[in-house]
C-alpha distance (Angstrom), angle and dihedral (degrees) to the residues before:
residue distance angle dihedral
X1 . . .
X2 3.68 . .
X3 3.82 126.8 .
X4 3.53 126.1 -165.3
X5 3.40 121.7 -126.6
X6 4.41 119.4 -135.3
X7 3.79 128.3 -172.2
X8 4.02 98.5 -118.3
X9 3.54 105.1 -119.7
X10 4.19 113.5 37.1
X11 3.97 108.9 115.4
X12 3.96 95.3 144.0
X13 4.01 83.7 167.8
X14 4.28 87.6 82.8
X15 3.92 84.5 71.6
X16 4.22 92.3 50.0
X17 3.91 106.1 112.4
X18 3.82 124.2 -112.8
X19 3.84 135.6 -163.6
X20 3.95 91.6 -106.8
X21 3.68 113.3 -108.9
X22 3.75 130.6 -176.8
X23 3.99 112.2 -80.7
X24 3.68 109.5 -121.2
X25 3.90 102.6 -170.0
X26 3.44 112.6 40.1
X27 3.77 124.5 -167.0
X28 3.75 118.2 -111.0
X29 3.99 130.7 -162.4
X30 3.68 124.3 -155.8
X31 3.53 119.5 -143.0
X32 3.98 130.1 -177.3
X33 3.59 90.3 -141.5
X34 4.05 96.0 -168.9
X35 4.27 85.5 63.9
X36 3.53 93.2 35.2
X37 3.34 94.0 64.7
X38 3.78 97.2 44.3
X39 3.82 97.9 53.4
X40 3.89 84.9 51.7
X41 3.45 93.0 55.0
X42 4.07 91.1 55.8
X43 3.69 91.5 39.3
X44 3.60 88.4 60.0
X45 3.82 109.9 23.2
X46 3.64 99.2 -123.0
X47 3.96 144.1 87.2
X48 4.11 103.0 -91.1
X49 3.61 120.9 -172.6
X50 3.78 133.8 179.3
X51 3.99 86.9 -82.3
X52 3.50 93.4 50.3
X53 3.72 109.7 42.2
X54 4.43 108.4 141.7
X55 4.20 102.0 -99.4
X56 4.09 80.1 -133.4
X57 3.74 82.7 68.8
X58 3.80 94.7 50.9
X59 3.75 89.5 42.4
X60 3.95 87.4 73.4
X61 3.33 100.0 62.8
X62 4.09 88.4 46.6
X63 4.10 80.9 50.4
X64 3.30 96.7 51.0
X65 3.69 100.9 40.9
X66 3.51 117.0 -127.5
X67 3.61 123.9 150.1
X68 3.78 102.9 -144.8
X69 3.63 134.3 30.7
X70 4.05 107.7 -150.6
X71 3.83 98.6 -158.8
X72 3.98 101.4 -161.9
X73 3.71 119.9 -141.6
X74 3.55 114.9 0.8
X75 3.59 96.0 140.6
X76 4.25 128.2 111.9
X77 3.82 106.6 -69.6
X78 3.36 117.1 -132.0
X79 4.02 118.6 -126.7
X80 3.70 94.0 -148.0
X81 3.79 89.9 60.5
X82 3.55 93.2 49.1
X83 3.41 93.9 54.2
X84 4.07 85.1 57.2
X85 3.30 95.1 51.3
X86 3.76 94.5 48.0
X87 3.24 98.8 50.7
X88 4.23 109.2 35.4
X89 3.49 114.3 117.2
X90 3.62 91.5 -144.8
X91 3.63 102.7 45.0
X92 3.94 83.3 47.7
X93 3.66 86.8 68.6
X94 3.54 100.8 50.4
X95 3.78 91.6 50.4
X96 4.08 88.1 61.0
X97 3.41 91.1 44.8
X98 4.13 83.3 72.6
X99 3.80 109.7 23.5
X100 3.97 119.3 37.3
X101 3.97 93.0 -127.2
X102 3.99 131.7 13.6
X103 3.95 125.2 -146.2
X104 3.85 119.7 -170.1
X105 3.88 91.7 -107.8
X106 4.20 87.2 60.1
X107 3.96 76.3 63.7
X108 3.98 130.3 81.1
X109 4.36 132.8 147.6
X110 3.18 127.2 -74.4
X111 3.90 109.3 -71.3
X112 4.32 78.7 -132.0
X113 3.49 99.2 49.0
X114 3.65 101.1 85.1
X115 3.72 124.4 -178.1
X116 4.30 90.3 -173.1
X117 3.74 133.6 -43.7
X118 3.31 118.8 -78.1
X119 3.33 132.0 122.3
X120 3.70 116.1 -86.5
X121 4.01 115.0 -107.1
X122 3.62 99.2 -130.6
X123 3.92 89.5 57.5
X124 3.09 94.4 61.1
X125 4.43 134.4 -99.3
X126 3.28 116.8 -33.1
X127 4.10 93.7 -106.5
X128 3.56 90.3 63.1
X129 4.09 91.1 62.9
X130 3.75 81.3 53.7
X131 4.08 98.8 47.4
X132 4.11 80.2 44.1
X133 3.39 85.4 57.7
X134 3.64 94.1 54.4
X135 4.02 100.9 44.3
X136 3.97 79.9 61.0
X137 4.29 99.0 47.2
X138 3.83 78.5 43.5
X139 3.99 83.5 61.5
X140 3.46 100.8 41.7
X141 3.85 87.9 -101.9
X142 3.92 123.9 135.8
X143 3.78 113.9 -160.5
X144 3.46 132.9 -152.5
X145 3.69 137.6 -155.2
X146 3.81 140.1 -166.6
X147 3.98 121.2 -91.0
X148 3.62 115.0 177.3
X149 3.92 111.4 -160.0
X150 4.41 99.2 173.6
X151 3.80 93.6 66.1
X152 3.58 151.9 8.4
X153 3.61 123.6 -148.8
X154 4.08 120.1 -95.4
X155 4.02 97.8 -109.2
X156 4.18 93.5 51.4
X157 3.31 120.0 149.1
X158 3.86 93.7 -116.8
X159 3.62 95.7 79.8
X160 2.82 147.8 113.7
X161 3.66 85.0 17.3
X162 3.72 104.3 61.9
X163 3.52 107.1 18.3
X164 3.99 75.4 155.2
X165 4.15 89.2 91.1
X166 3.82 94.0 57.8
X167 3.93 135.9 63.4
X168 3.35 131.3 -89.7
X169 3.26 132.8 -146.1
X170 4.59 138.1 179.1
X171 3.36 127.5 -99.4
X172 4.25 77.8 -123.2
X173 3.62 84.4 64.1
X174 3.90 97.6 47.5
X175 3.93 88.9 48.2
X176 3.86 87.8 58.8
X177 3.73 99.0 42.4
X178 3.78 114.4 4.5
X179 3.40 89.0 -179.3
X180 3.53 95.4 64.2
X181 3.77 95.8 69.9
X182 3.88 142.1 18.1
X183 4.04 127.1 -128.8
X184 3.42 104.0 -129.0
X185 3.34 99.2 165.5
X186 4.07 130.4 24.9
X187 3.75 99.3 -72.3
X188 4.08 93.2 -11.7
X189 4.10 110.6 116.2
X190 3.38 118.4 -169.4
X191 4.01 120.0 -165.1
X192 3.83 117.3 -107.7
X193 4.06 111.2 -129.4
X194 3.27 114.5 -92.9
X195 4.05 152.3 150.2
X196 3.76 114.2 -116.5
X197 3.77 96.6 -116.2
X198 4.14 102.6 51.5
X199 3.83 120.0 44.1
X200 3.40 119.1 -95.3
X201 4.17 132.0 -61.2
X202 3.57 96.9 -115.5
X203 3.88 95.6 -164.4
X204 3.78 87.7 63.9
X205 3.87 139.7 58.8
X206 4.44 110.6 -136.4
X207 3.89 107.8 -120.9
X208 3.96 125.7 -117.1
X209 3.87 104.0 -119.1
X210 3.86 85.5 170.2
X211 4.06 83.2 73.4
X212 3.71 108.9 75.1
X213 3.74 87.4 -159.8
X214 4.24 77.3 71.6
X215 3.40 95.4 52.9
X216 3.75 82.9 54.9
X217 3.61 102.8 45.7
X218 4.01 89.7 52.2
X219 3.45 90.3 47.5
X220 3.79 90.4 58.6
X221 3.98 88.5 45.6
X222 3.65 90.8 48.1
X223 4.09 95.2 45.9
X224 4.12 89.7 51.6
X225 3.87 91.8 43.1
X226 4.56 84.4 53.1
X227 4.54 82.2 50.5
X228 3.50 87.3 69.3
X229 3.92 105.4 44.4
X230 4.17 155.5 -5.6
X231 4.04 97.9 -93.2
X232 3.28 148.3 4.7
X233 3.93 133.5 -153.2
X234 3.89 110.4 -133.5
X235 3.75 111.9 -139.5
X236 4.59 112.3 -124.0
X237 4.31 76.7 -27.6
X238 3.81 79.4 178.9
X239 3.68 90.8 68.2
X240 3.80 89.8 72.7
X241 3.84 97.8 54.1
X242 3.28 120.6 122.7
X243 3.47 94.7 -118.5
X244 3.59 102.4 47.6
X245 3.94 90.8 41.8
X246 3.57 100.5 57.6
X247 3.63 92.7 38.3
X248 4.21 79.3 57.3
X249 3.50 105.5 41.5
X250 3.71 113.2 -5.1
X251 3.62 97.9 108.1
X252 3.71 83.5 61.6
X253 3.83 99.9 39.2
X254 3.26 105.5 24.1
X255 4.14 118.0 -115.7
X256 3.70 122.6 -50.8
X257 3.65 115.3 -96.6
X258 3.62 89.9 -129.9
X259 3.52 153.2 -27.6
X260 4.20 101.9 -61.3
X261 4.46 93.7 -162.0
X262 3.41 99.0 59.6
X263 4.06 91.1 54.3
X264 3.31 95.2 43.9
X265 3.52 109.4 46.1
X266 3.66 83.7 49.9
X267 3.50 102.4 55.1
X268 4.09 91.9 47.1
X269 4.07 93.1 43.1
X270 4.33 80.6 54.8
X271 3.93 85.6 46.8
X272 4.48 89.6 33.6
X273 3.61 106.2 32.9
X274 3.83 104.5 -159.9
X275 4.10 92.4 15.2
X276 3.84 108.4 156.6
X277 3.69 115.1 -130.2
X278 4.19 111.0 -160.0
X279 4.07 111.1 -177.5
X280 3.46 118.6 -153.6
X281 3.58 97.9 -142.1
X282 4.13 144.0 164.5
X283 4.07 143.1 -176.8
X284 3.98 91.2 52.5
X285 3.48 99.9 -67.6
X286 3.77 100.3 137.6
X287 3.07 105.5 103.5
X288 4.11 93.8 58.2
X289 3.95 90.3 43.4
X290 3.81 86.9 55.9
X291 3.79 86.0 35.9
X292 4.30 84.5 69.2
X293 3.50 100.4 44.7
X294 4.09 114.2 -70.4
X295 3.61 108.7 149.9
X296 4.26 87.4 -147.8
X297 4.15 125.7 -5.1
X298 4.33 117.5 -153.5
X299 3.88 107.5 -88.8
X300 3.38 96.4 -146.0
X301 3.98 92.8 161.7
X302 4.08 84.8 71.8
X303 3.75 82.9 49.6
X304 3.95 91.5 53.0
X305 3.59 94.5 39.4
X306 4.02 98.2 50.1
X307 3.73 95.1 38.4
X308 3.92 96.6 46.4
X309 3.79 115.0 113.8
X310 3.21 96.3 -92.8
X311 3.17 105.8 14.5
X312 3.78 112.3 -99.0
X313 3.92 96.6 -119.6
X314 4.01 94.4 179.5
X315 3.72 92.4 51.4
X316 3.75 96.6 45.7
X317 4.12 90.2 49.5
X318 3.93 88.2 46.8
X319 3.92 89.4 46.8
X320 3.50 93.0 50.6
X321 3.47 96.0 49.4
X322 3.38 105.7 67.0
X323 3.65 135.5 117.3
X324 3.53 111.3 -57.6
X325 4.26 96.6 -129.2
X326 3.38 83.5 69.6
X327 3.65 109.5 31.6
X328 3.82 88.3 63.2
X329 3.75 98.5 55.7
X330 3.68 94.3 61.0
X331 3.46 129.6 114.6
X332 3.95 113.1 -145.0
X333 3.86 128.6 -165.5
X334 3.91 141.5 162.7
X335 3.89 88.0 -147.2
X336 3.82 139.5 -23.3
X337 4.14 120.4 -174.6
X338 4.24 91.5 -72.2
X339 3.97 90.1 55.3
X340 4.13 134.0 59.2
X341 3.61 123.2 -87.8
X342 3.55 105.2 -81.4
X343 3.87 90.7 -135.0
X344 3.52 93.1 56.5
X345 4.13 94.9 40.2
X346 3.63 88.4 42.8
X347 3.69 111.5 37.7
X348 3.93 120.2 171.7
X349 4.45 82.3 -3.6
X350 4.13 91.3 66.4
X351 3.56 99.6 98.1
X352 4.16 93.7 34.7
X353 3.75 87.0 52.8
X354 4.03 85.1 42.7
X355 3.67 92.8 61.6
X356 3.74 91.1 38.5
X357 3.60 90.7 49.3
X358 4.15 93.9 48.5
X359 3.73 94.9 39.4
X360 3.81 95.4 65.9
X361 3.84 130.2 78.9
X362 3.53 118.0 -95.1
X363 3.77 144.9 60.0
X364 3.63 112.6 -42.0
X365 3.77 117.1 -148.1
X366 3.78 116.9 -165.8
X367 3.55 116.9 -166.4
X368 4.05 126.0 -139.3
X369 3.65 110.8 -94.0
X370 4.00 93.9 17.2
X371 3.89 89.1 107.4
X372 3.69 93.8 51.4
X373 3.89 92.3 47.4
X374 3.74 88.3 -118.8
X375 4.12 112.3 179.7
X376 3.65 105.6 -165.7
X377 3.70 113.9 111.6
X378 3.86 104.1 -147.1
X379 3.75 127.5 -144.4
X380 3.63 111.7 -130.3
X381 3.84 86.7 -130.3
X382 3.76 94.4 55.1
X383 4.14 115.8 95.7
X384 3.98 92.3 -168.7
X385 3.27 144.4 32.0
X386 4.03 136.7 -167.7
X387 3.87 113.7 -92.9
X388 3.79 113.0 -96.7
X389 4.21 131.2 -166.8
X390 3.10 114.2 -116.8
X391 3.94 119.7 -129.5
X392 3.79 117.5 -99.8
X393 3.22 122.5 -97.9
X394 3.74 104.7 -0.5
X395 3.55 103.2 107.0
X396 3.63 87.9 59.1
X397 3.69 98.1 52.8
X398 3.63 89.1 46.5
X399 3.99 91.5 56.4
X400 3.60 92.0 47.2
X401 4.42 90.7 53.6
X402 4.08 81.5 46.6
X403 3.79 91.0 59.2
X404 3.45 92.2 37.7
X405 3.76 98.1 59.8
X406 3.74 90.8 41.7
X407 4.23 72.7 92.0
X408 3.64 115.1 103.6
X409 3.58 89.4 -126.8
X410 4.07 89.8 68.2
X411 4.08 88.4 37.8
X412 3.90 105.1 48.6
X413 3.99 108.0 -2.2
X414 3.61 125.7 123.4
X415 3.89 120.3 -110.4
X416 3.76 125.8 -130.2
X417 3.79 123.6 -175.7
X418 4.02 113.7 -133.7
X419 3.90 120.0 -145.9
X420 3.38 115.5 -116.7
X421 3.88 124.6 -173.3
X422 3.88 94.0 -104.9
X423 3.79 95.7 -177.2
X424 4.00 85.8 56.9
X425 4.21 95.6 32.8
X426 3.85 108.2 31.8
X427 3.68 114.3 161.8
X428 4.34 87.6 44.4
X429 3.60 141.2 90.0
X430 3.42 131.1 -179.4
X431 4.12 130.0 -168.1
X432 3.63 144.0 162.5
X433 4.27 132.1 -120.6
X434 3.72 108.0 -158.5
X435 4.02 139.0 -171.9
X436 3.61 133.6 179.8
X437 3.51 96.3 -36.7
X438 3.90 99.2 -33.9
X439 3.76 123.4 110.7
X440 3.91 142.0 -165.9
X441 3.63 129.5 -177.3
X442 3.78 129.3 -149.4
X443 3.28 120.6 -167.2
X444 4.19 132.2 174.6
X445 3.18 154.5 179.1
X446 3.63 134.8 -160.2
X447 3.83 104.1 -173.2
X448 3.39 129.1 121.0
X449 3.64 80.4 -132.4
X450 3.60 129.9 67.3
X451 4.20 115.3 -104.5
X452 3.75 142.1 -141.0
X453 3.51 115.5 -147.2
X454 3.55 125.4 -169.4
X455 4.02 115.3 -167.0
X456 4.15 135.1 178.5
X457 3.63 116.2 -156.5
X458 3.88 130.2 148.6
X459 4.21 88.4 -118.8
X460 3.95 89.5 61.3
X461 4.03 89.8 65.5
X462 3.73 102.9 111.1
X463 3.52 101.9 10.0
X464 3.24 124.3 -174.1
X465 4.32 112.1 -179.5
X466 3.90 83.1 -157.0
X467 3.58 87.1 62.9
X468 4.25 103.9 62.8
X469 3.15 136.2 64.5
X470 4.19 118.2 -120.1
X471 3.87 126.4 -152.0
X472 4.08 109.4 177.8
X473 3.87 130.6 170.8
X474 3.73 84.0 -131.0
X475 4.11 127.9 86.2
X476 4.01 87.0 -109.4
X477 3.64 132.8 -4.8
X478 3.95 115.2 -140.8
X479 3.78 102.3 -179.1
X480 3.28 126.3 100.6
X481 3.62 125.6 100.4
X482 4.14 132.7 158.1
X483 3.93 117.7 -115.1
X484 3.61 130.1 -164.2
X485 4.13 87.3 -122.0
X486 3.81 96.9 38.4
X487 4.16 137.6 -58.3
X488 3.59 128.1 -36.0
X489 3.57 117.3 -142.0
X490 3.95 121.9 -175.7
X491 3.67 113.1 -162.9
X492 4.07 132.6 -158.6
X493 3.74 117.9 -137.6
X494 3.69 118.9 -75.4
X495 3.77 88.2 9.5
X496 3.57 134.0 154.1
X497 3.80 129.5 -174.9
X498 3.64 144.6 176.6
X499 3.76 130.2 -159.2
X500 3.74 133.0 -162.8
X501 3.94 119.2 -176.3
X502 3.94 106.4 -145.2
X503 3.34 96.2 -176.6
């Protein structure tokens, strides 16, 4: 048997023209705006604020193409969550874990513990979000910012006066979990925000969604958050579902009146035409959050599936083989600042689960430091970090997949799953994305071993390997070779590849 070898990195079919059509899955980058800021200031000896930010740094995310810049935790910071976070014991210890010592002005709140939203002081006045916001537009960049609808934080401006849109809770209830709630008044507890499974945020205080006077008051929050940019990421949106709410706290509220998402996204995509809603959402409710109105909803089930050890090949095909209404409304990532590094979750599979991850429809959210191969999980609280090197080379393949998906076949084509023998080729998967006519094939492997694939499929019928183009995560790829029933395709470890037939 003879294999053909291909230089790793040709695909000259990214450059072929196309009648424009409207992107579908943009590309998203996460920044923790708070540190941002901060190592921009030492980079370039000076105070820099969101008015004042270099255009060289803007220019990368122009270079690297990404349609929206999520800019995480610019809002008003509340003082009685920094004093939390100064002073737990146990958040203590993970700040040493990643700097050598910690002063109170490392410190701030939680990014998600929001009293209201304004813009935080030390980013600047509150114009200079909106001028921001027009350097990016002026790029063809949307961003998107951070609304949190389950919870406000415990100094808010909406109390004492209407302690009405929060929960309350006994004194009984304090004496059993006094975490669980906070006396804000003599006798008066009010419940701390929180998701059913985890105790309670203790920084915050859980809305009343049973109160339709809440389902106002967010709505206003939510419509003045949408004045000052093109998307927002909902924090656990799923939280505040009808469902899930009542099953929480209706015996103490009563039910919610109705469903709050469907209202609301409504009323700001009337104020916002073409405003993205993204839902950060868990425990397979996707599919309803989309159902009311959310543009794209977190997949975390491709983050499970790719990140398991091993990698749970079955799942993943199943996953990715679902209808295509909802395939294309999710939002897929290898980390984000909840989840590990992905270079450290990953190891030798990061760029594999890279191409996987950029190859199939849907939002794409890159997370700062995942093109470096930075391994430092960061606290949300923490405003530095130590310096880290980034890993050779991986910034560079990550640029080429960016230009390769620029391709409409990446941004609106169809995705087919390919059947691989999986008693002979556990650990890969192999599909196709096709577009009026045009193909490309992705195949991987996530082995510590390398792979033989063998593959039938109408497209391999007069294959010639000198005919396709070949993008792999590897130096050079030397593994294609024509079969009488199909294509043979031998695979290095932890490698990834993509084929397009030209011809």
């Amino acid at each position: 048997m003879v294999y053909c070898a291909v230089p790793a990195i040709r695909f000259p079919f990214i450059q072929q023209q196309h009648n424009p059509v409207k992107i579908m899955f943009p590309l998203v980058y996460e920044i923790n705006t708070r540190v941002w800021l901060r190592e921009l200031k030492e980079k370039y000896q000076k105070p820099i604020t969101l008015g004042t930010i270099p255009e060289e740094e803007l220019a990368f995310f122009k270079q690297y193409r990404f349609d929206c810049v999520w800019l995480m935790g610019v809002w008003k910071p509340s003082l009685y969550s920094e004093a939390i976070a100064r002073s737990h014991p146990s958040l203590r210890s993970d700040y040493l874990e990643l700097l050598d010592t910690v002063s109170t002005t490392d410190i701030g709140a939680s990014p998600y513990a929001i009293p209201n939203y304004s813009l935080n002081p030390c980013l600047g006045e509150e114009n200079e979000l909106d001028a921001l916001h027009q350097r990016l537009n002026d790029r063809g960049i949307k961003l998107m910012l951070d609304f949190v609808p389950n919870h406000l934080a415990v100094d808010n401006p909406w109390l004492p006066e209407h302690p009405e849109y929060f929960i309350p809770l006994s004194s009984e209830e304090h004496d059993l979990d006094p975490d669980s709630c906070i006396e804000y008044k003599r006798n008066l507890f009010l419940a701390h925000g929180k998701d059913p499974y985890f105790p309670g945020w203790t920084d915050t205080l859980q809305l009343n969604y049973a109160n339709p006077e809440t389902h106002e008051l967010m709505k206003d929050n939510l419509l003045a958050v949408s004045s000052h940019c093109d998307a927002v990421r909902c924090d656990v949106a799923m939280l505040i579902l009808k469902s899930v709410f009542d099953t929480t706290w209706g015996e103490i509220t009563g039910p919610m009146p109705g469903e709050f998402w469907q209202k609301a996204i409504r009323t700001v995509k009337r104020e916002h035409p073409g405003f993205v809603f993204l839902a950060e959402s868990y425990w397979d409710k996707e599919w309803e959050l989309q159902q009311l109105g959310f543009d794209y909803t977190y997949d975390k089930p491709f983050y499970d599936h790719i990140t398991a050890h091993p990698v749970n090949i079955r799942r993943l095909r199943e996953h990715l083989d679902a209808e295509w209404e909802y395939q294309s409304k999710l939002c897929r990532f290898l980390e984000n600042h909840d989840e590990p590094r992905a270079a450290r979750k990953l190891g030798p599979n990061h760029l594999v689960a890279a191409l996987i991850l950029l190859t199939t429809p849907g939002m794409h959210l890159i997370h700062q430091g995942q093109l470096e191969g930075l391994r430092m999980k960061l606290p949300v609280q923490l405003l530095c970090k130590k310096k880290e090197s980034a890993q050779p080379g991986l910034e560079t393949i990550y640029m080429q997949l960016f230009n390769l998906i620029e391709n409409d076949l990446f941004s609106n084509g169809k995705i087919e799953l390919l059947q691989c023998d999986s008693h002979n080729s556990p650990g890969c998967i192999a599909y196709r994305r096709h577009l009026n006519g045009r193909s490309a094939f992705i195949f991987a492997n996530f082995n510590p071993t390398g792979m033989l694939l063998q593959l039938d499929h109408e497209e391999f019928e007069g294959f010639d390997p000198d005919q396709c183009d070949v993008f792999s995560t590897k130096q050079e790829h030397s593994g294609l070779c024509r079969q009488s029933s199909g294509l043979s395709v031998r695979l290095a470890p932890h490698e990834g590849i993509i084929m397009h037939r030209y011809a």
